[in-house]
C-alpha positions in Angstrom: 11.2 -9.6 -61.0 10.3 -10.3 -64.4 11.9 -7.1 -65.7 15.1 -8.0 -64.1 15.3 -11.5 -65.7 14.5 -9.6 -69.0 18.3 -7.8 -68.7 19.7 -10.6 -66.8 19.5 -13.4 -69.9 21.6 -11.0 -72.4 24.3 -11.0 -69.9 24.0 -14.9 -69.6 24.1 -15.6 -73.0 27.0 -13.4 -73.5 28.8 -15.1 -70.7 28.5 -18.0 -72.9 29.1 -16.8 -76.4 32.6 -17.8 -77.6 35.4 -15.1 -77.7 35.6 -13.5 -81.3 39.4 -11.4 -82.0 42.6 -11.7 -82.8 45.1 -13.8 -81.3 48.8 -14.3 -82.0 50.9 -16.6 -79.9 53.3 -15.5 -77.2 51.8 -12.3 -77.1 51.4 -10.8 -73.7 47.6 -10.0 -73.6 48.9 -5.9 -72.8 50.3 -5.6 -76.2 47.3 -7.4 -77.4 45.0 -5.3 -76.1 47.2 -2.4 -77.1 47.8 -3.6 -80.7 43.5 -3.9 -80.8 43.1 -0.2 -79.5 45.3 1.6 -81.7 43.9 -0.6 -84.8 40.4 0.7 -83.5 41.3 4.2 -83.8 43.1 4.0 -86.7 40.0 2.0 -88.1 37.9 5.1 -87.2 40.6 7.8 -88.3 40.4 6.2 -91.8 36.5 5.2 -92.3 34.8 7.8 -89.8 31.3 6.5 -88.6 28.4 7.0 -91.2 25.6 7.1 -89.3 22.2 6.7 -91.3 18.7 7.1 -89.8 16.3 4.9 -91.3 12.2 4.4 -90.6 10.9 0.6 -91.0 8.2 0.8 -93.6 4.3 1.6 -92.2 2.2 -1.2 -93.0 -1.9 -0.7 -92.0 -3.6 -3.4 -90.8 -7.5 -3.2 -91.7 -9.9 -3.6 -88.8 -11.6 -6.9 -88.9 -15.5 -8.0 -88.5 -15.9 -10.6 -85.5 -19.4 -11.7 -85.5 -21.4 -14.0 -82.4 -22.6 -17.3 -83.6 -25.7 -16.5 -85.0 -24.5 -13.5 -87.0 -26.8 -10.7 -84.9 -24.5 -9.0 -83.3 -20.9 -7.8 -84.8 -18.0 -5.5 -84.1 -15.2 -4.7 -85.6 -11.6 -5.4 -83.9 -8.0 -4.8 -84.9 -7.0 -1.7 -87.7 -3.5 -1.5 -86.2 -0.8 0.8 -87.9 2.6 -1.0 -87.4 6.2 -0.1 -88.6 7.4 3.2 -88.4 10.1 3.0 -86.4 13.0 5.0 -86.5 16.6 3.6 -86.4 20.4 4.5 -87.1 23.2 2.2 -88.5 26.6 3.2 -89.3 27.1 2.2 -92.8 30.8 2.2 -92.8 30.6 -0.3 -89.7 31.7 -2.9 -92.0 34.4 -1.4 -94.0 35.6 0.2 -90.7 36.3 -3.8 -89.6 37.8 -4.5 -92.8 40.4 -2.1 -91.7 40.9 -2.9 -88.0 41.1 -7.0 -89.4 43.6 -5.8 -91.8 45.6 -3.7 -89.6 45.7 -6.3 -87.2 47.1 -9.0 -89.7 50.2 -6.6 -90.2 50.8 -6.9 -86.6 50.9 -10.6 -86.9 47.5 -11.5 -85.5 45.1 -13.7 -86.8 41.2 -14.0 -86.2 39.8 -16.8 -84.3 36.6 -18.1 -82.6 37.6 -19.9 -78.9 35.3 -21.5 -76.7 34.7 -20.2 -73.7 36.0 -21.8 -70.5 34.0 -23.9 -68.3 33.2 -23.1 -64.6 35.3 -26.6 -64.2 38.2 -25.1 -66.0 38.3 -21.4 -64.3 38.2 -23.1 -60.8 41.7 -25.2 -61.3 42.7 -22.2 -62.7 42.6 -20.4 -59.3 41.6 -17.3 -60.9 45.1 -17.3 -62.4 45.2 -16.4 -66.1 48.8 -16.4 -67.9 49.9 -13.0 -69.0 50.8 -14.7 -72.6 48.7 -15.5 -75.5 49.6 -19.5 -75.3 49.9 -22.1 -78.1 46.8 -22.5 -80.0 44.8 -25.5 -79.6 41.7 -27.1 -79.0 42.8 -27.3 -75.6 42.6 -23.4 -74.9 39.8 -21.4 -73.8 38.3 -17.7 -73.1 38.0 -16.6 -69.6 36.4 -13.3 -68.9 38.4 -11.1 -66.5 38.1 -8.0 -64.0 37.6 -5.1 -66.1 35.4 -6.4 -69.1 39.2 -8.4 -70.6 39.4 -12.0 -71.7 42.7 -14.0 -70.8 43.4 -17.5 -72.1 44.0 -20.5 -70.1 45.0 -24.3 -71.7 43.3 -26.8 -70.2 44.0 -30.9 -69.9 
């Protein structure tokens, strides 16, 4: 049970976090998601993934002497090795986003952070998300949608 709800609170917080892209009024969220894809590959066609492999740095941790109250009888506990662990990053990631951002602002679009929806605000929706990018406001929120999309909905 315990592992379960180890996997289970990524998926919440995500749920929550606010949606992070590109957003350009009156765009049907097709050409959107169009527009996004061929930026992507046109990000990695220009600035190809770098991948590094990288260890963390080994740091020893001396064994230390525990002794019972009166001092006669002692042992020694601890003398962990930690660090060591191997990892990769791309390290063109961020110039690779450069490009997509950039690629995207010729298309019209512009970057923006939007709140998610409420549970309040997807129920009167009915489940119904317009097929347009609408006016941006403080009145419009992220809804996630079948197949792993986000559609916008104006609320009030």
């Amino acid at each position: 049970m315990a592992n379960r709800m180890i996997w289970l609170l990524p998926l919440l917080l995500l749920a929550c976090a606010p949606y992070r892209g590109f957003y350009r009024e009156g765009v049907s969220v097709t050409r959107l998601n169009a527009d996004l894809t061929d930026c992507e590959v046109s990000g990695v066609n220009r600035v190809p993934p770098n991948t590094q492999i990288r260890t963390t740095p080994i740091e020893v941790l001396p064994p230390r002497r525990v002794c019972s109250r009166d001092g006669l009888h002692c042992r020694l506990i601890g003398g962990d090795i930690v660090g060591g662990e191997t990892y990769t990053y791309d390290a063109n990631a961020g110039l690779r986003a450069r490009v997509i951002s950039q690629c995207m602002a010729a298309r019209g679009y512009s970057p923006v952070e939007i709140p998610m929806c409420s549970p309040e605000a997807q129920r009167d929706s009915g489940g119904r998300v317009p097929a347009t990018l609408p006016p941006l406001g403080p009145n419009v929120c992220a809804v996630r949608v079948q197949g792993g999309g986000v559609g916008f909905l104006t609320t009030g």
